[in-house]
N, C-alpha and C positions, 0 to 999 in steps of 0.2 A: 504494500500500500504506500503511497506516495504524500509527501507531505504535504507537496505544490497543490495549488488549489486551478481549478480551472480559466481562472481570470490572469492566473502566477502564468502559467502556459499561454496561453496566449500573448501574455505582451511581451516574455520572452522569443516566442516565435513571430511575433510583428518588428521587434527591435532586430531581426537579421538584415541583411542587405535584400532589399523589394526585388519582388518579383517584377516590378517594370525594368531594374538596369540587367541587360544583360550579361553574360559571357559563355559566347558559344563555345562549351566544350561540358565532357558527359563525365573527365575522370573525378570529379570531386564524387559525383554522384553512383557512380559504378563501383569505387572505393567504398562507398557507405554500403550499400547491397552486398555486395562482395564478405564485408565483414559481418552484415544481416545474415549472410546463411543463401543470399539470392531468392529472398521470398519472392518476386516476382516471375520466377520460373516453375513456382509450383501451383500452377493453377493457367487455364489458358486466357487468354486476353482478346477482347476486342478492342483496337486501340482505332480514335476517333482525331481527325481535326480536320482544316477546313477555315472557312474564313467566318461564316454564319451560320447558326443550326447545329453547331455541335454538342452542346449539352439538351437544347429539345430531341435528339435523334438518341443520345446514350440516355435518357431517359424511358424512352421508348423501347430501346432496346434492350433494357432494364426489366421493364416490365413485361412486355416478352418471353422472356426467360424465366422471371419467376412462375408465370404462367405457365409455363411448363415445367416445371416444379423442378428448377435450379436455383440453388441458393446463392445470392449474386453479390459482389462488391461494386458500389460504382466512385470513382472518381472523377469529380467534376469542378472548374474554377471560371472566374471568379464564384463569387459566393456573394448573395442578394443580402441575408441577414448577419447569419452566425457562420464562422470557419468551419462549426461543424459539417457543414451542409458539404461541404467534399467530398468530405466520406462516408460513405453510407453503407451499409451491411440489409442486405433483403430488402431495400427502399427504402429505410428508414437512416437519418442522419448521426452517425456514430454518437453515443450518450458522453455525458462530460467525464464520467469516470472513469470510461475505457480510454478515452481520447486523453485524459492523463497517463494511465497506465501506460500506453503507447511510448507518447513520449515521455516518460521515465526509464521504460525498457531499453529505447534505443540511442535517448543520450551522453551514453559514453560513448559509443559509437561516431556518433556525431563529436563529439571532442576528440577522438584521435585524427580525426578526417580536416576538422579545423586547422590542426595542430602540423597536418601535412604537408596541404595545398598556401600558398600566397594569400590567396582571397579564403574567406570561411565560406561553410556552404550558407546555400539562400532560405530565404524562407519556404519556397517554392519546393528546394529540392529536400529537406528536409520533409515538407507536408506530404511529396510523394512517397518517401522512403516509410511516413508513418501509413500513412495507403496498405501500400505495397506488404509493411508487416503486418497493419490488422487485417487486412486477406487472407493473408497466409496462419493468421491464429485461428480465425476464425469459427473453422475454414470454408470459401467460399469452393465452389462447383467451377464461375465464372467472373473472370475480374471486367469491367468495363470501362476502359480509363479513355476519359478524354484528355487531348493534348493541350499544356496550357498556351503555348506560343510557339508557331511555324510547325517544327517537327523535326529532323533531322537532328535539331541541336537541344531540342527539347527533353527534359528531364527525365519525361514521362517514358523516352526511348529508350533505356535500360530493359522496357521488358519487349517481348517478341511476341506481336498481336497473331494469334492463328489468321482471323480478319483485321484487316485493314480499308478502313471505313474514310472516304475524304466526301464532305459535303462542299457547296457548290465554294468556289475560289473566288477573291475580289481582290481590292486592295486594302491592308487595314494594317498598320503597325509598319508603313512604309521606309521608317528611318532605320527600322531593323531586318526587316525581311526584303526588303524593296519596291520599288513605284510601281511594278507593275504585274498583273495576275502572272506567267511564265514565269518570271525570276521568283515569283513567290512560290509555286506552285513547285519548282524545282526543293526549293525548302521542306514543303509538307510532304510531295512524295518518299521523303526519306522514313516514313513509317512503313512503306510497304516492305514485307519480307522475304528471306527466300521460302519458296514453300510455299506461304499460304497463297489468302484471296485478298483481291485489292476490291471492295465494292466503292464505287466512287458515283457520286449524285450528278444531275444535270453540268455541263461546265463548259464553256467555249473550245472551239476546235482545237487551238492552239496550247490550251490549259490540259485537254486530254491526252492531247500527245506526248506530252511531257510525263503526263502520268503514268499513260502505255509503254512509253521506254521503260521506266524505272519497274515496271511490272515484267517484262520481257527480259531485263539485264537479270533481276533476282530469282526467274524463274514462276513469280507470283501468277496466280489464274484471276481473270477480271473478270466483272461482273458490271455492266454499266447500264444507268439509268438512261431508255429511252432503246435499247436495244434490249439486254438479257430481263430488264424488269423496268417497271415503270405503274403510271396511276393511268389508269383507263376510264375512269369516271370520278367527277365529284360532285356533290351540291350542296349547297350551303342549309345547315340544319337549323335547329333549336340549336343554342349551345355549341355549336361547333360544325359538325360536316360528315356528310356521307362517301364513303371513297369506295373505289373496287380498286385492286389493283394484280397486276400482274407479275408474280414473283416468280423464283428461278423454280419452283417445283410446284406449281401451280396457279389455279387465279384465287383469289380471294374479293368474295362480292359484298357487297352493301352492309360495309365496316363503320362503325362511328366512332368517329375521333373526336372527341370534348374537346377540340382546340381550334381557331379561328386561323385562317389566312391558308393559299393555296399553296405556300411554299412549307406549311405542317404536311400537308398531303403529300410533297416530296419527300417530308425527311421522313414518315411515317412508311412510305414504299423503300426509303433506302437502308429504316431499320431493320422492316420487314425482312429484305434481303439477305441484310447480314445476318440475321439468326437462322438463317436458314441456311447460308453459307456453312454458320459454326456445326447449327446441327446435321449438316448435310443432305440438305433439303433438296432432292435435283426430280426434275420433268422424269426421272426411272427410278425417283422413292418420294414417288404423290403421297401423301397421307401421314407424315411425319409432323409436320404441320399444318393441321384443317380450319376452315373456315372458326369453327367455334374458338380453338385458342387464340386466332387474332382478334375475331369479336370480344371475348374475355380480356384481353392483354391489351389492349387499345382502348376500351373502356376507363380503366382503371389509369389513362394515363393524366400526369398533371405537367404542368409547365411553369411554375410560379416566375413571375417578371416576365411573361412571355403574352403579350395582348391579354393581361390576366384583369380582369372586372373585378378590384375591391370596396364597391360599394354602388348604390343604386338610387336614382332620383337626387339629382343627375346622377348619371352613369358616369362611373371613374373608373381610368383604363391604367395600370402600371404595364411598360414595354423597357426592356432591356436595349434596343436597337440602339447600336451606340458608333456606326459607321455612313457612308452614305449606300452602301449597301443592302442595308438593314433597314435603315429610313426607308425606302423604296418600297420595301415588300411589307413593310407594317403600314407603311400610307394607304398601299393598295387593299391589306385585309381589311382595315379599319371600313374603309369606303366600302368592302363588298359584303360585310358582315354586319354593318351596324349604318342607321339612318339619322345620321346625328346635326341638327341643326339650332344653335351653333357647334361646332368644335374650339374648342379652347384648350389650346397647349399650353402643357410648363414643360421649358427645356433646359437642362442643367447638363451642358455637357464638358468632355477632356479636352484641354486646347492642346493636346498631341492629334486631335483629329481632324479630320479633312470639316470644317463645322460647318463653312457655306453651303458645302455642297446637303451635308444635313438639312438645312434651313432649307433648301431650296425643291429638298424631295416631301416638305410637310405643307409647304406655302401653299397649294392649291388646296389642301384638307382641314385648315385651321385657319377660322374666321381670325383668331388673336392669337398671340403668340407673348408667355408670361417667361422673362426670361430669369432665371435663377442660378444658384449655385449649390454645391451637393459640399462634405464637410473634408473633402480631399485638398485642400486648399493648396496644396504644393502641383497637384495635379489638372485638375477643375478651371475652366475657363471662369474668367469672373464676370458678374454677371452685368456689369455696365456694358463692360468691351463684347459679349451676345450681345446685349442690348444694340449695342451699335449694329453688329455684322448683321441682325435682325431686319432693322430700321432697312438697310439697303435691300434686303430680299422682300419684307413682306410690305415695307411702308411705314414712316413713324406712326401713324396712326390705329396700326393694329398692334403693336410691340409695347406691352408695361415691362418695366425691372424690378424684380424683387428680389434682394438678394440674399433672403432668408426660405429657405422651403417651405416652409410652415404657411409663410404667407403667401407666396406665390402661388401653393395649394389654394388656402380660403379664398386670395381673388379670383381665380380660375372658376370655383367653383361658383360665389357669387355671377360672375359675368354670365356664366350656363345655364345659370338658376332663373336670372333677370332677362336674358334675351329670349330664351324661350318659349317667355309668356306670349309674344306676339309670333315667332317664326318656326317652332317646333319645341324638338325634344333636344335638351341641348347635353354636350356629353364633354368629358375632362380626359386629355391626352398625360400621361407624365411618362416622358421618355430623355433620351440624346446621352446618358449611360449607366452603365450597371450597378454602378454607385448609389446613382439616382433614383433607377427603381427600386433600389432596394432599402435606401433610406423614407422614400415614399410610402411599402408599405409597412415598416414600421412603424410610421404615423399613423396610416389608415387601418391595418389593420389588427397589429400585432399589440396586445395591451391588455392589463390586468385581468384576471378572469372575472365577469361581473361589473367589468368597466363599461361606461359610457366614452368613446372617443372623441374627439371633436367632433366629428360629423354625424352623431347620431346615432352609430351602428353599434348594436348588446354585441360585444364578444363573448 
């Protein structure tokens, strides 16, 4: 038993070097495994990354699996609330006790590996190494690790994915990986293995080839959306959306997925795939997975920060989208999901990111735009200088600044509340990043049991 208390761990593991500076190289982290015993080799892996959609698809693919009664580890970053939420054991987020115990068991380890290397290890690679051993104590059936950044040089590449999962490629982290999808995509290709399957989602011609080489050199078998598997139908439901889709050992018809936007219906055919991949699902073993376990297993899935509705009258939407890529396909579910008049956004984004071009993929979906700041402050664009870069995209006249969240919430939701009476049903955006969503629903939703929130809602 440990003496550290779970607040002690954590700010010990936030006081490492962040997981935004890099340095590409794996032996700090292969050194720490190495001296773990290589818990990551004892169990197989589907390892996940991609520019967008990577933790709604290892989620999915999460689920999945349990549904077929594998007991699963998922690793997943950032994280909306608590660190917990990385690591999860059968879908639920590792508890505070074991997440001590964790790192208690493995930091000595971690100080001999300190004591090594130049630089100490990061926060990052530390949190995968605790991953990596509560799987392995666990013990999991199936680990699901998504990549935290690029691939190749990514921490998370210590272990050896049987599947190798790439969702669609853009540009996003450009100072590190680079300006453009090919030079990025040559990065994230570097998950794929010898041996296994590369299932790789919708992606430009030129993003696939690069993918198909790196699959060809390793020996890997591919599996691509729009040829081997793809969505054959959708329509937008109660609640989320009806899909069929076409996977590698079967179809699967009039599936409901609880989740909004048509690019869920991609990653929810690309998870598909992959589990079928793992469990060897092919057109000559139909029946390994049937229609019922994905209706069951896609039922049960959640997306929290993801076009997720935390409250009602107005309608309030927290969104993770935190690139211009991502802006794009949340503009579009928002608009094919929901009939919201006015829309009013609060945006609190990274001024590491492309932000005009954010602003400029919401500007036709949000009557106002409430510009804010989330509590990253060394990171986080401030919210006068949105406020400016706003003014030029949407017009000063739709652009307030608030550069408290809290408020930038209440006015959003006032203005939704007030225009509505004469023009519709008016509805609250909170997105531009993950920070943000996830400080958002804190606010809204996360609070006392038997509390009254601000906005009304019994927790």
């Amino acid at each position: 038993m440990s003496d550290l208390s779970y607040a002690e761990v954590s700010a010990k593991l936030q006081a490492r070097w962040p997981e935004t500076k890099m340095d590409p190289s794996l032996d700090r982290i292969r050194r720490l495994v190495e001296l773990l015993g290589d818990p990551q080799k004892t169990y197989p892996v589907v390892h996940l990354t991609g520019t967008n959609g990577k933790t709604s698809t290892a989620r999915m693919v999460d689920s999945l699996l349990r549904e077929a009664g594998l007991r699963t580890g998922r690793f997943t970053s950032p994280h909306l609330e608590s660190v917990r939420e990385r690591i999860t054991l059968n879908g639920d987020p590792i508890d505070e006790q074991r997440f001590v115990e964790v790192y208690t068991e493995i930091v000595p380890y971690v100080d001999v590996v300190d004591n090594e290397f130049e630089h100490p290890l990061s926060f990052f690679e530390v949190m995968v190494a605790m991953a990596y051993a509560a799987f392995a104590d666990a013990p999991v059936d199936v680990a699901v690790v998504e990549v935290g950044l690029g691939g190749a040089w990514d921490a998370t590449n210590v272990a050896d994915g049987i599947v190798s999962v790439i969702t669609p490629v853009a540009v996003d982290h450009a100072h590190i990986l680079g300006a453009d999808p090919v030079t990025i995509a040559g990065e994230k290709a570097g998950i794929i293995k010898p041996g296994g399957t590369a299932v790789i989602s919708q992606q430009s011609l030129d993003v696939l080839e690069v993918l198909q080489r790196r699959a060809n050199e390793v020996g890997a078998q591919v599996a691509r959306e729009g040829l081997e598997f793809g969505v054959t139908s959708r329509t937008v439901a109660v609640g989320g959306q009806l899909i069929s889709v076409q996977g590698l050992g079967g179809t699967y018809e009039e599936i409901f997925l609880p989740l909004y936007g048509e690019y869920q219906a991609h990653n929810a055919a690309t998870a598909l795939a992959a589990v079928e991949a793992l469990l060897g699902a092919t057109a000559q073993t139909e029946g390994r997975i049937d229609n019922e376990l994905v209706q069951a297993g896609f039922a049960e899935v959640t997306s929290p920060g993801r076009l997720e509705v935390v409250r009602t009258s107005p309608t309030v939407i927290v969104d993770a989208a935190h690139n211009p890529h991502g802006a794009e396909a949340t503009a579009a579910a928002v608009t094919e999901a929901f009939a919201f008049n006015p829309l009013i956004g609060v945006l609190g984004c990274m001024k590491d990111k492309d932000v005009y071009a954010i602003l400029e993929a919401y500007e036709p979906i949000m009557e106002t735009v409430v510009c804010t700041r989330n509590s990253f402050v060394d990171r986080s664009m401030p919210a006068e200088e949105l406020g400016e870069l706003a003014a030029e995209v949407f017009g000063e006249d739709r652009v307030l600044v608030r550069p408290k969240l809290l408020d930038a919430i209440d006015d959003a939701i006032r203005l939704a509340e007030e225009n509505a009476i004469a023009m519709g049903t008016g509805g609250v955006l909170i997105t531009g990043s993950v920070i943000t969503a996830g400080e958002a629903r804190t606010l809204l939703v996360r609070k006392p049991k038997g509390a009254q929130n601000p906005y009304g809602e019994q927790q």
